[in-house]
N, CA, C and O atoms as a GROMACS GRO file, in nm:
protein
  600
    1UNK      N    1   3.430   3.896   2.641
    1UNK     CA    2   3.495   3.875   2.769
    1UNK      C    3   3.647   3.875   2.753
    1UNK      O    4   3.715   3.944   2.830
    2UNK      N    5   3.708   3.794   2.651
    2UNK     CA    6   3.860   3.786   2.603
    2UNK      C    7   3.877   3.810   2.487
    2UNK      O    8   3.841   3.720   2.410
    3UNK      N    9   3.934   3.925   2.428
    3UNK     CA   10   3.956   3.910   2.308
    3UNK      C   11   4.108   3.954   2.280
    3UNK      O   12   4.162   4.048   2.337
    4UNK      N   13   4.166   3.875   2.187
    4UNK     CA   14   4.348   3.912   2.142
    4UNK      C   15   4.277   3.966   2.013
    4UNK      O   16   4.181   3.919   1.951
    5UNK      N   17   4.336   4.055   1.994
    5UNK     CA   18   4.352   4.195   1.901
    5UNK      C   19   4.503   4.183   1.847
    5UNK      O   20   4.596   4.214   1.921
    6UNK      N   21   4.525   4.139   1.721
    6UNK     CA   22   4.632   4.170   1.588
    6UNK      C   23   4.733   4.141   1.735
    6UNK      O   24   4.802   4.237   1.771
    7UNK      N   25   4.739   4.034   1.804
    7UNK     CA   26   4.879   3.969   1.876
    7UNK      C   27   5.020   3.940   1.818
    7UNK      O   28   5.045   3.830   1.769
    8UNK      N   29   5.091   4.019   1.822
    8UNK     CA   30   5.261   3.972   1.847
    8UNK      C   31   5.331   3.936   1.940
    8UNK      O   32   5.359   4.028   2.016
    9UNK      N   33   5.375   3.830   1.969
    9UNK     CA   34   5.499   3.866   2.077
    9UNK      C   35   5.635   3.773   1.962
    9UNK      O   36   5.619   3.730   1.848
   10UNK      N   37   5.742   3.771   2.037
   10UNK     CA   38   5.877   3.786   2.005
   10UNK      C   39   5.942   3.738   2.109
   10UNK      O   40   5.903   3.760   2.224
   11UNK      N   41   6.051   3.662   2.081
   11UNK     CA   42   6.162   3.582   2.194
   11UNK      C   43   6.271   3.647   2.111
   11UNK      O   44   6.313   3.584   2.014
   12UNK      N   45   6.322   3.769   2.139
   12UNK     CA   46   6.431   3.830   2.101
   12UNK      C   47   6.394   3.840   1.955
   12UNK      O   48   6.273   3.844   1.930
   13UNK      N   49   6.488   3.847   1.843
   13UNK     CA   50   6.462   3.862   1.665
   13UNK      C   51   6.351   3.790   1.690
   13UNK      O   52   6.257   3.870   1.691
   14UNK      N   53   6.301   3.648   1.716
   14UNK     CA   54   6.231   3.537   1.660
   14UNK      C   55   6.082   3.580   1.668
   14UNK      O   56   6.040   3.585   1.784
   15UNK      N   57   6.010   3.606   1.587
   15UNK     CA   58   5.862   3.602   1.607
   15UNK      C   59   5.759   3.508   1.612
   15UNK      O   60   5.708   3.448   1.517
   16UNK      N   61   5.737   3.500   1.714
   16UNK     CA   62   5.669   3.336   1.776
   16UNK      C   63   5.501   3.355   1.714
   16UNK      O   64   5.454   3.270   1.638
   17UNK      N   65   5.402   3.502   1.768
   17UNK     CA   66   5.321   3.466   1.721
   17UNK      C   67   5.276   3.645   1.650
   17UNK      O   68   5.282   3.757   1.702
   18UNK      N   69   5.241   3.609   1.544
   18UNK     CA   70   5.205   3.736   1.421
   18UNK      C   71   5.021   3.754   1.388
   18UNK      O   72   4.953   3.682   1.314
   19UNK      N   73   4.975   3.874   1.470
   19UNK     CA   74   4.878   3.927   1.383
   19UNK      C   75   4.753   3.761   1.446
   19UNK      O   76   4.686   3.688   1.373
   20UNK      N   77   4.767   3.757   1.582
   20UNK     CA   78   4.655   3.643   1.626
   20UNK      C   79   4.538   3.714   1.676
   20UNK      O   80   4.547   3.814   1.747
   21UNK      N   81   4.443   3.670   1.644
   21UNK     CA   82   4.268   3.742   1.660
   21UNK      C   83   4.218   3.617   1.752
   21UNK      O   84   4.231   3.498   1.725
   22UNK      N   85   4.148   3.682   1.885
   22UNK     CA   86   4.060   3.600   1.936
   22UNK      C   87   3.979   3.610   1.977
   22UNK      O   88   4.007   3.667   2.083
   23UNK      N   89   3.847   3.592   1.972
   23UNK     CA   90   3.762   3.553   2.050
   23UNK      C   91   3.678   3.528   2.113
   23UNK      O   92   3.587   3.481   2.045
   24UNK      N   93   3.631   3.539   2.321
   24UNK     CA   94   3.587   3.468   2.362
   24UNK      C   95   3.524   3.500   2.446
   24UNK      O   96   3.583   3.537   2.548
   25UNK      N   97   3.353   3.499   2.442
   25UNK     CA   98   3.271   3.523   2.504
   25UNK      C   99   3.211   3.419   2.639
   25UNK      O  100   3.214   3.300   2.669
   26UNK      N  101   3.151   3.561   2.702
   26UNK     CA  102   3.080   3.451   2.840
   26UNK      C  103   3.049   3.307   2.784
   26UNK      O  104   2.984   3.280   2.684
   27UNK      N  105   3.090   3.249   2.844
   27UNK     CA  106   3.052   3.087   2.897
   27UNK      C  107   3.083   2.996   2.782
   27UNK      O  108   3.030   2.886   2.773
   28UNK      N  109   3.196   3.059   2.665
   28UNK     CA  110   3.243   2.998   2.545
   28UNK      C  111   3.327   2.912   2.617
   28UNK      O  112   3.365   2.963   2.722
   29UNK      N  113   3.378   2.774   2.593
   29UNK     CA  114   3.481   2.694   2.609
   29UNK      C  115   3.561   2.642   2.440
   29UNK      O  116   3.526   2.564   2.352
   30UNK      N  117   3.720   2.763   2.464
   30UNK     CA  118   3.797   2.696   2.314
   30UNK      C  119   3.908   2.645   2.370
   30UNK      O  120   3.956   2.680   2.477
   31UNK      N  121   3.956   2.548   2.286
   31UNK     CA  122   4.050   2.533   2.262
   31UNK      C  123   4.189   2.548   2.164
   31UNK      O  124   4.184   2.547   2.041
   32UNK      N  125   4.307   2.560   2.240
   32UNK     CA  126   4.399   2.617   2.082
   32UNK      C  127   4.411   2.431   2.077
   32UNK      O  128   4.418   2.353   2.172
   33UNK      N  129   4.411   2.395   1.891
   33UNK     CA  130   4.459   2.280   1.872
   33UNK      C  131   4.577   2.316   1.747
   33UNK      O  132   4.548   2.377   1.644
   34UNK      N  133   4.726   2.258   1.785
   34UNK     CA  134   4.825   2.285   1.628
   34UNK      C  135   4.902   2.191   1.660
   34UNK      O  136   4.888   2.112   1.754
   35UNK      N  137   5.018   2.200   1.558
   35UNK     CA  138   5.143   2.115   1.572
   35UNK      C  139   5.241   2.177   1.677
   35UNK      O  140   5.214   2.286   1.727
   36UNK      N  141   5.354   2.110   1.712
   36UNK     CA  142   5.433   2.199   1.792
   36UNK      C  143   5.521   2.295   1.727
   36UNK      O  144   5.562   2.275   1.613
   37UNK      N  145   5.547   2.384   1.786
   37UNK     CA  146   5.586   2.525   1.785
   37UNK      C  147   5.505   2.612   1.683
   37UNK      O  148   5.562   2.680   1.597
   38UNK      N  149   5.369   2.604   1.698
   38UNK     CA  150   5.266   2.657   1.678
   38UNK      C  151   5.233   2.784   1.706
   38UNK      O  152   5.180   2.882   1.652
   39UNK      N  153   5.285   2.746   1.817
   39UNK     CA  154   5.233   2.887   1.932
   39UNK      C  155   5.148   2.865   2.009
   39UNK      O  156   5.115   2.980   2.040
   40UNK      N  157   5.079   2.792   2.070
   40UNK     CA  158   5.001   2.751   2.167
   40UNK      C  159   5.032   2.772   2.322
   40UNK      O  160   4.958   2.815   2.410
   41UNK      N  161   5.137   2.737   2.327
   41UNK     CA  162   5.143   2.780   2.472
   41UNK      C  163   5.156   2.943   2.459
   41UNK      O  164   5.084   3.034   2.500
   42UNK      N  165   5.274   2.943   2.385
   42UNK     CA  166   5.270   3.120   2.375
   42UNK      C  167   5.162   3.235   2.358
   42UNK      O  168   5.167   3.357   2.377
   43UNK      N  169   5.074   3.158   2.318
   43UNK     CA  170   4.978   3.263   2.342
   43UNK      C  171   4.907   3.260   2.500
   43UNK      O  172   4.876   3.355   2.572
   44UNK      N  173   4.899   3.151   2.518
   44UNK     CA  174   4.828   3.110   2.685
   44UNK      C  175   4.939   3.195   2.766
   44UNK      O  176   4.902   3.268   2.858
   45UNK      N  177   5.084   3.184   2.729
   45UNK     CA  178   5.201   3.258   2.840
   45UNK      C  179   5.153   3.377   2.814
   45UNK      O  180   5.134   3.434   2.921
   46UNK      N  181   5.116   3.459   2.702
   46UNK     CA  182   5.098   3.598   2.699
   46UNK      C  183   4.941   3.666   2.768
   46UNK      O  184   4.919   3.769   2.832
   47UNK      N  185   4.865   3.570   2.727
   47UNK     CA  186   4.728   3.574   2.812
   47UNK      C  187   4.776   3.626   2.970
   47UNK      O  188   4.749   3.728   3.032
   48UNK      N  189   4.858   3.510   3.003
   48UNK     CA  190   4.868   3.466   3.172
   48UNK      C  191   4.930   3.623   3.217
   48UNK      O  192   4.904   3.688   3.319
   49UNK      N  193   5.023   3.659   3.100
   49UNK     CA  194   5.137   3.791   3.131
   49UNK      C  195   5.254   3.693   3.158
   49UNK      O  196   5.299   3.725   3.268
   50UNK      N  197   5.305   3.618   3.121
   50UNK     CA  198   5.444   3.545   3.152
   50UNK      C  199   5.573   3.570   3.031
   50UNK      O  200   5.694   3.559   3.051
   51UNK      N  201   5.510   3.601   2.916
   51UNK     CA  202   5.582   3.682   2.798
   51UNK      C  203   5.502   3.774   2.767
   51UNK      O  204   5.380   3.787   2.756
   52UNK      N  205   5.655   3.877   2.744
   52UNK     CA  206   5.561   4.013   2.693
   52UNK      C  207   5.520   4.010   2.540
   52UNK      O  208   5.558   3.946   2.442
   53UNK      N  209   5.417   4.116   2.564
   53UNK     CA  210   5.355   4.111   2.413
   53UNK      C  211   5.427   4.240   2.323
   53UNK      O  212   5.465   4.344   2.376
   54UNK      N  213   5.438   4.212   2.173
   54UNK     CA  214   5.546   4.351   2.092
   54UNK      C  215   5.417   4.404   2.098
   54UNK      O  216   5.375   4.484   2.181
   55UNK      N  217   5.343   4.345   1.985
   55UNK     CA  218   5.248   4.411   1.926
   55UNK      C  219   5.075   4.374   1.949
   55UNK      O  220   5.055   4.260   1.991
   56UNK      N  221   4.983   4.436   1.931
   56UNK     CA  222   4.839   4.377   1.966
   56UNK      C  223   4.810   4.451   2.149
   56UNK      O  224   4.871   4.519   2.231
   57UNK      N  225   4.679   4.383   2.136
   57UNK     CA  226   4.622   4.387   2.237
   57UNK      C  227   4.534   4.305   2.338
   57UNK      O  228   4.439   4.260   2.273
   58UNK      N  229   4.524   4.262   2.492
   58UNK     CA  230   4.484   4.170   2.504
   58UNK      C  231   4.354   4.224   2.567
   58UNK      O  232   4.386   4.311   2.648
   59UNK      N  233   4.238   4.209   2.564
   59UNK     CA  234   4.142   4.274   2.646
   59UNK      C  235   4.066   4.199   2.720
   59UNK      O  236   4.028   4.095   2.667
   60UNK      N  237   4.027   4.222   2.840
   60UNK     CA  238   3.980   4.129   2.929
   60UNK      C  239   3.880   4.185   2.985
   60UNK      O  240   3.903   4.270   3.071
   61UNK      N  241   3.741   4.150   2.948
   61UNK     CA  242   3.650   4.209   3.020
   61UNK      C  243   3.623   4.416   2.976
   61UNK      O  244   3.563   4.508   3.029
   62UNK      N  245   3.692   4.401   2.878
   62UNK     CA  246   3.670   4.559   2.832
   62UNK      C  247   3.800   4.645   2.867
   62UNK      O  248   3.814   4.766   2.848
   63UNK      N  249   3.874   4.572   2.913
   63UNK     CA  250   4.042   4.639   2.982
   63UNK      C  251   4.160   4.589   2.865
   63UNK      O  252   4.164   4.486   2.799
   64UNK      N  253   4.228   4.674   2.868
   64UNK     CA  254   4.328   4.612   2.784
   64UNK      C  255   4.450   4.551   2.877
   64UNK      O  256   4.517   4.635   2.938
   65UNK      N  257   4.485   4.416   2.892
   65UNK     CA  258   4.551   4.403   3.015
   65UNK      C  259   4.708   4.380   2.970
   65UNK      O  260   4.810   4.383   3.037
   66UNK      N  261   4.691   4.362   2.860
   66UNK     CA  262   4.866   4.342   2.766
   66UNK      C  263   4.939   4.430   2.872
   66UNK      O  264   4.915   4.545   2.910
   67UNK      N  265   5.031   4.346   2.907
   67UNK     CA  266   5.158   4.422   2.996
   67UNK      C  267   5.163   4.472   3.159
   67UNK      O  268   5.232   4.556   3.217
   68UNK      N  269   5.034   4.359   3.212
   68UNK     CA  270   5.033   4.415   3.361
   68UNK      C  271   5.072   4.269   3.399
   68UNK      O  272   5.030   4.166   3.348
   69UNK      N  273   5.157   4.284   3.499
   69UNK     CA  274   5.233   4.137   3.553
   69UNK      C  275   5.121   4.055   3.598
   69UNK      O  276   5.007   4.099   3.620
   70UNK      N  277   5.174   3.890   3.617
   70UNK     CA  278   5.076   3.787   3.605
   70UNK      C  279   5.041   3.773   3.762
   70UNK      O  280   4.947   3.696   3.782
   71UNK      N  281   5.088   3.823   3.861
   71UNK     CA  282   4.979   3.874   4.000
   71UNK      C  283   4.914   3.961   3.941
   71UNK      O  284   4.823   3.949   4.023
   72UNK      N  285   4.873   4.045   3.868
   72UNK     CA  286   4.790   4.147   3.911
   72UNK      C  287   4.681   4.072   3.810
   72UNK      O  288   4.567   4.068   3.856
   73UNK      N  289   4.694   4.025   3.708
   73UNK     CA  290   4.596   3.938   3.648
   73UNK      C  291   4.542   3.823   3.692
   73UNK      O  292   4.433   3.771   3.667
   74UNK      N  293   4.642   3.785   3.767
   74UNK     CA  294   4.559   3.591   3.875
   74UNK      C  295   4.491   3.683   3.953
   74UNK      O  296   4.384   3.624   3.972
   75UNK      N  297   4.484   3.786   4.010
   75UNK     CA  298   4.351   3.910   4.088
   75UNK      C  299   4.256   3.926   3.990
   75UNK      O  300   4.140   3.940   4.029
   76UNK      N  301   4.276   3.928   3.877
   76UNK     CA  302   4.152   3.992   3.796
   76UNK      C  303   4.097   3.848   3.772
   76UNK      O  304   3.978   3.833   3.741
   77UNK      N  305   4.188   3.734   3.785
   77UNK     CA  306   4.083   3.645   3.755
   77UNK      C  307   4.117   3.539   3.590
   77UNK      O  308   4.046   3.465   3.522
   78UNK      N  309   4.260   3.583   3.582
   78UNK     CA  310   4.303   3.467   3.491
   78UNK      C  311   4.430   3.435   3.536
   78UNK      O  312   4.504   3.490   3.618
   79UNK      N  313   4.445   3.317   3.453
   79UNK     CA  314   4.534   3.216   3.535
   79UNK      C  315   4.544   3.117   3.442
   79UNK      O  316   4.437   3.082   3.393
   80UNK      N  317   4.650   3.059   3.403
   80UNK     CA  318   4.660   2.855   3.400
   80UNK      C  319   4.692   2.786   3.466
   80UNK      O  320   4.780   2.800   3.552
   81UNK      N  321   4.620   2.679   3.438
   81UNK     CA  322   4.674   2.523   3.528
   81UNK      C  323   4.788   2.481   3.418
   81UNK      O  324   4.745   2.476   3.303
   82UNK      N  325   4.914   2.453   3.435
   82UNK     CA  326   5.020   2.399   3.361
   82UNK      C  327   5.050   2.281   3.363
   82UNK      O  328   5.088   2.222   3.465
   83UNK      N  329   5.035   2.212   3.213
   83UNK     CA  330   5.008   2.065   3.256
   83UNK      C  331   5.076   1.967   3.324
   83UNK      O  332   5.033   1.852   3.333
   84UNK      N  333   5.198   2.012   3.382
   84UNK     CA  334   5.289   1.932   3.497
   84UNK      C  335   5.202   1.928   3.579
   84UNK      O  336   5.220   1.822   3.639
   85UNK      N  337   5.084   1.999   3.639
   85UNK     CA  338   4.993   1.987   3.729
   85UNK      C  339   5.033   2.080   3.814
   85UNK      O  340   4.962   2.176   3.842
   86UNK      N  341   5.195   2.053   3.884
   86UNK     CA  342   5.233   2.117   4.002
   86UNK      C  343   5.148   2.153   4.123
   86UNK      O  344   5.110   2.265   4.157
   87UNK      N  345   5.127   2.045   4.174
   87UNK     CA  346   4.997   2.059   4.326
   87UNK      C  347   5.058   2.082   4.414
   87UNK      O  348   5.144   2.158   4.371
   88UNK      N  349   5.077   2.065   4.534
   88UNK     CA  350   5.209   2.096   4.666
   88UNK      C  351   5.088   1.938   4.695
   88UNK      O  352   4.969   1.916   4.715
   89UNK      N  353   5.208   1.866   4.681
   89UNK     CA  354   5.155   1.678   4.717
   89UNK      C  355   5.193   1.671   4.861
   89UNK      O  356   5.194   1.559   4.912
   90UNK      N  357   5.228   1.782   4.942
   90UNK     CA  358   5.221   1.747   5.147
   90UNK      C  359   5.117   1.805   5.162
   90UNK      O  360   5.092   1.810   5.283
   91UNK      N  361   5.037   1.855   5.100
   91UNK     CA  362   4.952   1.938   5.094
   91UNK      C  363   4.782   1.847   5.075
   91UNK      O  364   4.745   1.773   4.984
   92UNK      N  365   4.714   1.887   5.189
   92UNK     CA  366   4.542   1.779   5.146
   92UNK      C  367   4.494   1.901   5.052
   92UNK      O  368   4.524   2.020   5.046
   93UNK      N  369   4.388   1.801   4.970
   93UNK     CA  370   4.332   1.888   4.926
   93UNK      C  371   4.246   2.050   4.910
   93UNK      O  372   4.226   2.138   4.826
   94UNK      N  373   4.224   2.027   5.008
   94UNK     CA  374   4.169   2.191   5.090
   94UNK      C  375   4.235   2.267   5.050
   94UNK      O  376   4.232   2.357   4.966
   95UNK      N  377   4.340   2.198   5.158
   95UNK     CA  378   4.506   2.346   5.140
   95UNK      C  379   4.536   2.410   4.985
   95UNK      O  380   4.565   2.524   4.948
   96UNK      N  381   4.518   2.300   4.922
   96UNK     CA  382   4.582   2.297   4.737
   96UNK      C  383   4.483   2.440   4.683
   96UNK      O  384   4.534   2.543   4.639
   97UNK      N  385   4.371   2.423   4.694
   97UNK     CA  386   4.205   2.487   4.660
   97UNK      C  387   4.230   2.630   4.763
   97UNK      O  388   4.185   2.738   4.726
   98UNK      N  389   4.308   2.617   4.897
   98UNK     CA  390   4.295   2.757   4.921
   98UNK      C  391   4.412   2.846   4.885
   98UNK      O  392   4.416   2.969   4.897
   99UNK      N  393   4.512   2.761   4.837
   99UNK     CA  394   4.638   2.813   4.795
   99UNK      C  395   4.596   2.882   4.648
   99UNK      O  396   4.676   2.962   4.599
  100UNK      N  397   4.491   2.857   4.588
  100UNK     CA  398   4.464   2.938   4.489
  100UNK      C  399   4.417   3.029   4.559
  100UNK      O  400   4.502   3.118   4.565
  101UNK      N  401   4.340   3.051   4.607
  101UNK     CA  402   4.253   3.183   4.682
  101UNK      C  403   4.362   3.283   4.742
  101UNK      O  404   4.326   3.394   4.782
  102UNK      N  405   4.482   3.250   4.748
  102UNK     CA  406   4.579   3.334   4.847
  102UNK      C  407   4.615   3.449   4.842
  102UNK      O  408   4.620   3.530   4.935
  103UNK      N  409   4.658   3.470   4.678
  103UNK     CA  410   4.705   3.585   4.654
  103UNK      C  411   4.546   3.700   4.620
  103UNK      O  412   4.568   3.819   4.601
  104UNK      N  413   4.442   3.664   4.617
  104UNK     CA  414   4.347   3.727   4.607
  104UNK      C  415   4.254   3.789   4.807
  104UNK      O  416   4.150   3.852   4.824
  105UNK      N  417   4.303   3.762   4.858
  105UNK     CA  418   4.260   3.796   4.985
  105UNK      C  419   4.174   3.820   4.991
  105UNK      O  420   4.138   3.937   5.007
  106UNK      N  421   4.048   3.662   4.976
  106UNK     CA  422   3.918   3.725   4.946
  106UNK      C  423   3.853   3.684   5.093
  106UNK      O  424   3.907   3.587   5.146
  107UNK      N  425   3.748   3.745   5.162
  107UNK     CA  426   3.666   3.699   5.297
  107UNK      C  427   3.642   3.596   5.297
  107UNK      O  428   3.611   3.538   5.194
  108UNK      N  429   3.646   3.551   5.388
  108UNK     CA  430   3.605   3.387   5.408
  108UNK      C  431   3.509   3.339   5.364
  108UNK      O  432   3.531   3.240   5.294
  109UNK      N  433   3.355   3.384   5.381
  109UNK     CA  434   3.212   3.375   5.346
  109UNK      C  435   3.240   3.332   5.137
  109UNK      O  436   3.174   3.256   5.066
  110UNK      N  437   3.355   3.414   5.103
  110UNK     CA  438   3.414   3.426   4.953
  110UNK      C  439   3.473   3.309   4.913
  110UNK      O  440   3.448   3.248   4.810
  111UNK      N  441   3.561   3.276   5.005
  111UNK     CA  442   3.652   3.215   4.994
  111UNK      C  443   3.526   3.002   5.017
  111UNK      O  444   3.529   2.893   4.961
  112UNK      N  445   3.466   3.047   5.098
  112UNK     CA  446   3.352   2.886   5.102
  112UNK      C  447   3.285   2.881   4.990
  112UNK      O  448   3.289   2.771   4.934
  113UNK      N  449   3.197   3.001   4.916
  113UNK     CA  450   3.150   2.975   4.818
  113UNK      C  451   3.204   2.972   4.698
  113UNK      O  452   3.130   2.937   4.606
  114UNK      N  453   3.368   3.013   4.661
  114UNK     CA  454   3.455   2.962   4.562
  114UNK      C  455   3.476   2.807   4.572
  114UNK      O  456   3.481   2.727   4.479
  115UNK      N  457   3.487   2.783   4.716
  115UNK     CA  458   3.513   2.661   4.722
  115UNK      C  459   3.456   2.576   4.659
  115UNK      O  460   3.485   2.497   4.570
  116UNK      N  461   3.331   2.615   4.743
  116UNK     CA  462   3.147   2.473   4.686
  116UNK      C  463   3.194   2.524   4.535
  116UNK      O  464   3.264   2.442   4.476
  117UNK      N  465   3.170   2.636   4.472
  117UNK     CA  466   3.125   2.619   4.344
  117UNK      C  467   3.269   2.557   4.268
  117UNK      O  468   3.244   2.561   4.147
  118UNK      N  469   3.381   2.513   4.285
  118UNK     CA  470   3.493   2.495   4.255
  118UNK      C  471   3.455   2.275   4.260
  118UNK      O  472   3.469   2.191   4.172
  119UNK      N  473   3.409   2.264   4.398
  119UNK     CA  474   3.363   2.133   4.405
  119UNK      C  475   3.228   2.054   4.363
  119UNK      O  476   3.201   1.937   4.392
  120UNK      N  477   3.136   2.159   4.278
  120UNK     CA  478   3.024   2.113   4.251
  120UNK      C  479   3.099   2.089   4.103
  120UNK      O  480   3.061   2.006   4.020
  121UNK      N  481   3.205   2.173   4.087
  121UNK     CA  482   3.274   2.059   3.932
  121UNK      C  483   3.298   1.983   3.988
  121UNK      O  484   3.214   1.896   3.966
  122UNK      N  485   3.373   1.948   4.063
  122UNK     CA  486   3.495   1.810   4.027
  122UNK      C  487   3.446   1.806   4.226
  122UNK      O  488   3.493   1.866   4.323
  123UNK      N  489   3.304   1.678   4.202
  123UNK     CA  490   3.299   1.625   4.336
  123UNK      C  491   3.368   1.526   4.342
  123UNK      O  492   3.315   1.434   4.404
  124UNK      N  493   3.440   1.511   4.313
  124UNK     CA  494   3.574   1.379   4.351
  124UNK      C  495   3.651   1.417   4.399
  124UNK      O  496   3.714   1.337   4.468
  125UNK      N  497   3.693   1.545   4.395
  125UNK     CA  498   3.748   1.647   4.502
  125UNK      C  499   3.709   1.671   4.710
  125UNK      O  500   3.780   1.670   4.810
  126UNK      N  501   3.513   1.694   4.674
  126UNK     CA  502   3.474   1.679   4.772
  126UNK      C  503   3.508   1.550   4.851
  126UNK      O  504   3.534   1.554   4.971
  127UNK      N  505   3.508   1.446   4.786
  127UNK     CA  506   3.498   1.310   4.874
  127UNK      C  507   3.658   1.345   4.926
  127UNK      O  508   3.672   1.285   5.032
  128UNK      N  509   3.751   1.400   4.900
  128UNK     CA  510   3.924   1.401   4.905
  128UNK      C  511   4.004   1.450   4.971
  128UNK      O  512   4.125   1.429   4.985
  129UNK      N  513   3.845   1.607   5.071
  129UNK     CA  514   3.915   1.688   5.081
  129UNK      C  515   4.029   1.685   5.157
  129UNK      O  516   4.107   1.767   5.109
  130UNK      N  517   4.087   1.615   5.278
  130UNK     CA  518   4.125   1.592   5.382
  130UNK      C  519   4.264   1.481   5.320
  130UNK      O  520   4.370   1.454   5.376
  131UNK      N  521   4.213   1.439   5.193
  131UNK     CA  522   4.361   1.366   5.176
  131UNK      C  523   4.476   1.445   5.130
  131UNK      O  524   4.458   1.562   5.094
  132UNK      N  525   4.615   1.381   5.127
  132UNK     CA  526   4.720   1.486   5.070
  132UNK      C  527   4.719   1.505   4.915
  132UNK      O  528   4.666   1.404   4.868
  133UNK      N  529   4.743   1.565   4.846
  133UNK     CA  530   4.707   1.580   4.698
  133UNK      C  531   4.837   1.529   4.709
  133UNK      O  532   4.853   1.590   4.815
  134UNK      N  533   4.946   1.471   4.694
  134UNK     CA  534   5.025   1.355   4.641
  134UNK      C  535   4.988   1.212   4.639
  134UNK      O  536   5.049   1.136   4.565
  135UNK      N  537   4.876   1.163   4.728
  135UNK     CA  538   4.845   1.054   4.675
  135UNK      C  539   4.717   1.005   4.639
  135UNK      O  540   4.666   0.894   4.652
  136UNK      N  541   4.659   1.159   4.571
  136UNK     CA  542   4.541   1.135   4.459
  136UNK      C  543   4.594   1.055   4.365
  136UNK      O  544   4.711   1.022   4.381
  137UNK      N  545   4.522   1.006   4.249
  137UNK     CA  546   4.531   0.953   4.132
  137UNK      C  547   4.600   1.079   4.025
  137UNK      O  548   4.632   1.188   4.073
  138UNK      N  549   4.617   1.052   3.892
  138UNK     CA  550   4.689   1.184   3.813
  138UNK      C  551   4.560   1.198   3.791
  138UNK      O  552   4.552   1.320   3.807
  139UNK      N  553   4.427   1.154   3.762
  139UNK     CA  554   4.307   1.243   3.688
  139UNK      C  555   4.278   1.358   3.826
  139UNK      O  556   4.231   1.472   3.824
  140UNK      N  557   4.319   1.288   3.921
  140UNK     CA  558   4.246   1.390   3.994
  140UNK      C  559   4.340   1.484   4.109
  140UNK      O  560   4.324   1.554   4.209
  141UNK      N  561   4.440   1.435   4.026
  141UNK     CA  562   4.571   1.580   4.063
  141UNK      C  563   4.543   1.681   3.933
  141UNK      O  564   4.560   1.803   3.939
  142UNK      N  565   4.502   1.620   3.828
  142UNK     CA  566   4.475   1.759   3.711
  142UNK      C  567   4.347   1.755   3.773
  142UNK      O  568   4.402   1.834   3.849
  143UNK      N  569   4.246   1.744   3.811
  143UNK     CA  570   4.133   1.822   3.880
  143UNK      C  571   4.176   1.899   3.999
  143UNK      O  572   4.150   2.016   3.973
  144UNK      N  573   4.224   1.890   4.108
  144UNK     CA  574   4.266   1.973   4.194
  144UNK      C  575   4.370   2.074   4.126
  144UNK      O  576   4.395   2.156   4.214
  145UNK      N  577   4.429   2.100   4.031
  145UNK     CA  578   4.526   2.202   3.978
  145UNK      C  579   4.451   2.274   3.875
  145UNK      O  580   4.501   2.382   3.846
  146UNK      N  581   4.336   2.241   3.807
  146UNK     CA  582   4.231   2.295   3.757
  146UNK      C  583   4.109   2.380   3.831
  146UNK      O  584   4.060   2.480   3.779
  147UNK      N  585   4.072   2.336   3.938
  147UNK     CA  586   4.056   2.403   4.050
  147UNK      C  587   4.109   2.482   4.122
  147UNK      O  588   4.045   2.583   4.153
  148UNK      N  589   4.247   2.462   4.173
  148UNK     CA  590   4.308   2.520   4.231
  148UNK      C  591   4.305   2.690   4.145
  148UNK      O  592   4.269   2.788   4.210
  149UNK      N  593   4.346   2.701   3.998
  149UNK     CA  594   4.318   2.781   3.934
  149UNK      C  595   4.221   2.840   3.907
  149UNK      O  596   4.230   2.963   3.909
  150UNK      N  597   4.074   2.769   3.867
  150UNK     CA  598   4.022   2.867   3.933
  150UNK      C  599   3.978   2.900   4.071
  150UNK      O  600   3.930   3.010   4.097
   0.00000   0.00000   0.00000
């Protein structure tokens, strides 16, 4: 489903990450675990398309997607939640959950059953929907921004 193929990227001279192999099949859940300046986020920024990649390849689903901007990939269906959370807190929960759906312009009938299946994770969400996501709790502002993503 995801695989990084012999990954480089580069912040000008500096080579952040060299020759990274990944991966990750239907319904696998990994995690990157290192020290800092590891490269951990940097590889998630290059996943997302937020830094470009020198060298390697990123393949998604059988596509090689290395180098197509990070709208046209939150369409195909990847994305991060960044752990500031960043929710829009005037915002109830609903709104937060359809503000992910936005840039994908999916039918409504699409857009309810992303929803349910988005809230059959995190039913603490369901009980919420109607409140403002600024005065959730933080566990469940990182559940609505985890959602929101997907």
């Amino acid at each position: 489903m995801l695989e990084l193929e012999d990954l480089d990227v580069r912040y000008g001279a500096v080579r952040a990450l060299r020759g990274v192999n990944v991966q990750v099949r239907q319904g696998e859940i990994v995690t990157l675990i290192g020290a800092n300046g590891a490269g951990k986020s940097t590889v998630i920024r290059a996943i997302s398309g937020l830094v470009a990649v020198h060298a390697g390849r990123i393949v998604y689903h059988g596509e090689d997607v290395a180098g197509l901007p990070a709208h046209v990939l939150v369409a195909k269906g990847i994305c991060q939640s960044p752990e500031g959370r960043r929710i829009f807190a005037n915002l109830t929960v609903r709104e937060n959950l359809e503000m992910g759906a936005y840039l994908q312009r999916i039918p409504a009938a699409s857009l309810r059953r992303e929803m349910d299946r988005v809230l059959d994770i995190f039913p603490r969400l369901r009980e919420r929907l109607t409140q403002l996501g600024g005065t959730l709790s933080g566990g469940e502002q990182q559940m609505l921004a985890i959602g929101r993503a997907l």
